[in-house]
Structure formats: C-alpha cells, structure tokens
C-alpha positions, 0 to 999 in steps of 0.5 A, spaced: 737 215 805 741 222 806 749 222 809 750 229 811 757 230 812 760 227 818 763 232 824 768 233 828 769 235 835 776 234 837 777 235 845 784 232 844 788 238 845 793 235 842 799 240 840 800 237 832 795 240 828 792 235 824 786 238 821 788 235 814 788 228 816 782 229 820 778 232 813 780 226 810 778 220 815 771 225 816 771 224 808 773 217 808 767 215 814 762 219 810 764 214 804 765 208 807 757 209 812 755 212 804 756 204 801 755 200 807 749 203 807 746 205 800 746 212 803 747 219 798 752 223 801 750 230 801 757 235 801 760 239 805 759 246 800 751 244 799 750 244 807 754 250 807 751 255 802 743 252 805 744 252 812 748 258 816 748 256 821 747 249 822 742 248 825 737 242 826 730 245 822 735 248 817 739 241 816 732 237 816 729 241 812 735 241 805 734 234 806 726 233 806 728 238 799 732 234 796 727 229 797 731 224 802 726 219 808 731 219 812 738 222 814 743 220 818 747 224 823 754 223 824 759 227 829 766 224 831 769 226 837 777 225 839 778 224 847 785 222 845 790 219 840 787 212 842 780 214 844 775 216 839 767 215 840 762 216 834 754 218 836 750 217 830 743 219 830 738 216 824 732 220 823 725 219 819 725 226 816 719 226 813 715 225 821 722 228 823 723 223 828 729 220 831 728 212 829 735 210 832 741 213 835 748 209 836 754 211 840 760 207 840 767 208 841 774 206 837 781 205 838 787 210 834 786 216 830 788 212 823 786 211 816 785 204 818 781 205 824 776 210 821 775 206 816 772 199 820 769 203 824 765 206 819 764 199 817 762 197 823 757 203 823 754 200 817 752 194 819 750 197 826 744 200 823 742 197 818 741 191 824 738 196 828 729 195 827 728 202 825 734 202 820 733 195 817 729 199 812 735 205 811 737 202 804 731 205 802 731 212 798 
C-alpha cells in the first residue's frame, strides 16, 4: 500500500503562522498511518516532480507505476485550534476503485493529538472490510 503525502486545508483563519508546525504533524501522521499500516510512504518531492498539478489520474497513475495495489488518501482539515477533522479515502488502484472511505474528527492542533488520530486511523481501516487486506503490498 502506498501513502501519499498527507494534505491540508486550514480554514482556521487563524493570525499566527503555523505552517512549520503543521509540515511537521502532516509528516508525523503520514509516519504514524505508514506503520500502523505496513504503508510505503511516497514523498512529498516525487508527487511533486510527477504530477502538476495534482490530480486524481495523475496520482493513481505515479502510484499504479510504482507498482502500488492500493493507496490511501489523506486530507486534514483545521475548523479551528481545538477542531480538526480528517477524510481518508483507501482505493483499489489497479480497478481505481474506492474500497473505503473514513472521516473523523479530533481535538487540539498538537504533536499528541495528531499522533493518536493517525493511530486511530490505522486501526479504522485496517477494521474496515475492504481494507482488511491493505498490509498487503
């Protein structure tokens, strides 16, 4: 399984600039989804250098040529300080199929918080009947 690098969408509005923090915890959920899952993480550079834009054809397609089965979908979006929800979106790239789809929300824009929602996460897809299978590569 493939884990492209994880988005974000801050509607916040928030006046301190934050963006260093937030590539940190984008890259610490993508970690923490990447082992709770057995996931192959793809970089931030590689999406980048194949797909300008990014789109959905151009993404399925870098990863259906690093030969990956499936891919997982992550966008976080920032409501708030205390109020932050991710959409996650497991697909069948071969069949470009979308086998599971999970939303949920979490509390605090902090290290810990990002950390057991990914954590969380994991454990939600691999539970799920289509993703029951994502450990394997």
């Amino acid at each position: 399984m493939a884990i492209l690098p994880v988005k974000l969408l801050d509607t916040s509005h928030e006046a301190r600039d934050q963006a260093q923090d937030h590539e940190r915890r984008l890259e610490l959920l993508a970690k923490v989804l990447a082992s709770g899952m057995a996931g192959q993480r793809i970089e931030r550079t590689e999406v980048e250098r194949a797909c300008s834009p990014q789109t959905t054809d151009c993404l399925v397609k870098l990863l259906r040529d690093r030969g990956a089965e499936r891919g997982l979908f992550v966008v976080v979006q920032k409501s708030s300080t205390l109020i932050l929800q991710i959409f996650a979106d497991l697909v069948d790239i071969r069949n470009e199929k979308l086998l599971v789809h999970k939303e949920l929300n979490f509390r605090g824009d902090n290290d810990e918080s990002w950390r057991r929602a990914g954590a969380f996460l994991a454990r939600q897809l691999e539970a799920a009947p289509d993703g029951a299978s994502s450990r394997v590569r």
